[in-house]
C-alpha positions in Angstrom: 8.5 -17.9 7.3 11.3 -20.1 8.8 12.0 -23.2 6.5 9.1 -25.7 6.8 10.9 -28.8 7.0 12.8 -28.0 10.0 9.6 -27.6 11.8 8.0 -30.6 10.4 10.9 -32.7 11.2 9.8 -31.5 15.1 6.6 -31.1 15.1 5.3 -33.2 12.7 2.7 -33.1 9.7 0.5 -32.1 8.7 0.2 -28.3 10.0 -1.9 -28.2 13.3 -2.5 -26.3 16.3 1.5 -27.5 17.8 2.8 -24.9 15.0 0.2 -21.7 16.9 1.0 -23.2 20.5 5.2 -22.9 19.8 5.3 -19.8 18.0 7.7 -16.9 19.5 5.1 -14.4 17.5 2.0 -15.6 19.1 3.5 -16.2 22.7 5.7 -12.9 22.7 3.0 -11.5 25.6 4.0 -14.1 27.3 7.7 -12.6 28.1 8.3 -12.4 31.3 12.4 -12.1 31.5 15.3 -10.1 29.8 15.6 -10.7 26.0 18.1 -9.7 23.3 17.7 -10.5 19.8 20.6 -10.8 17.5 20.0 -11.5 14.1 22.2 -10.7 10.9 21.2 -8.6 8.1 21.9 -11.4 5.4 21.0 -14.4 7.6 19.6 -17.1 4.9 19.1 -19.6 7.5 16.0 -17.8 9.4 14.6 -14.8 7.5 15.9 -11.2 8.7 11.8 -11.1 8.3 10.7 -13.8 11.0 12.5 -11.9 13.4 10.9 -9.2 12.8 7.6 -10.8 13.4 8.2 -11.4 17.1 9.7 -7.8 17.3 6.8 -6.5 16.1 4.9 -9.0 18.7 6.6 -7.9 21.4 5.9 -4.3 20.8 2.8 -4.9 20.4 2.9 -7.0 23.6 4.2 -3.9 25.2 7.2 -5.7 26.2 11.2 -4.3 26.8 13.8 -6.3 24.3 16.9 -5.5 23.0 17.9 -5.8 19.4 21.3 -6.1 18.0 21.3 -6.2 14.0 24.8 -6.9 12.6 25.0 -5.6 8.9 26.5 -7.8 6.5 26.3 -10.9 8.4 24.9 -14.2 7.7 23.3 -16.4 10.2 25.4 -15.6 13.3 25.7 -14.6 16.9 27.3 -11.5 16.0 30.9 -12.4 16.2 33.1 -10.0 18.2 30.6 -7.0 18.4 27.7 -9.6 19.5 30.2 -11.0 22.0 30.4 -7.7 23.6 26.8 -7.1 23.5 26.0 -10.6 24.9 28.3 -9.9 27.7 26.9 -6.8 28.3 24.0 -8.0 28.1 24.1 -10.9 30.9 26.2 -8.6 32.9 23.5 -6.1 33.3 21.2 -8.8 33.6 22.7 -11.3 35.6 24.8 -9.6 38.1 23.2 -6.6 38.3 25.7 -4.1 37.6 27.3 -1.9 34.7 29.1 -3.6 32.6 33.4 -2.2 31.8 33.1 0.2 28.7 34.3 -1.9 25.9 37.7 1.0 25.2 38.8 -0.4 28.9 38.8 -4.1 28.2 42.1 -4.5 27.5 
């Protein structure tokens, strides 16, 4: 669903196996660390709609994402509310603890 020529520019034409062997939807069982997912609602740069083809891999997969959906926005990584979310995120992740509630951050 992603634009063609950006993956033929990588991985060549025409179509073959390289396209099955890099996809996020067919390795999503193959997730093995933290993941959040940001994607915006009007992105016209990859299709709301691809993302939700690994979502729906990795539930099917059985595996533990987060998802962060920012309404109204185009191709993005969330601006200030994905900033907090990312930080949270890597926070929780990363060092192991709780995060500051975002009405402390001053």
């Amino acid at each position: 669903m992603d634009k063609i020529w950006w993956n033929e520019l990588w991985l060549g034409y025409p179509v073959g196996d390289q396209y099955k062997e890099g996809s996020n939807v067919e390795n999503a069982h193959l997730l093995s660390r933290p993941l959040m997912l940001v994607v915006g609602e009007l992105d016209d740069n990859v299709d709301p709609a691809s993302t939700m083809q690994v979502i729906n891999a990795l539930i099917k997969a059985n595996k533990d994402f987060e998802l962060v959906v920012i309404p109204g926005a185009h191709h993005t990584m969330g601006e200030d509310f994905g900033e907090h979310k990312r930080y949270d995120f890597f926070v929780r992740h990363l060092m192991q603890v709780n995060p500051p509630k975002w009405e402390e951050i001053k």
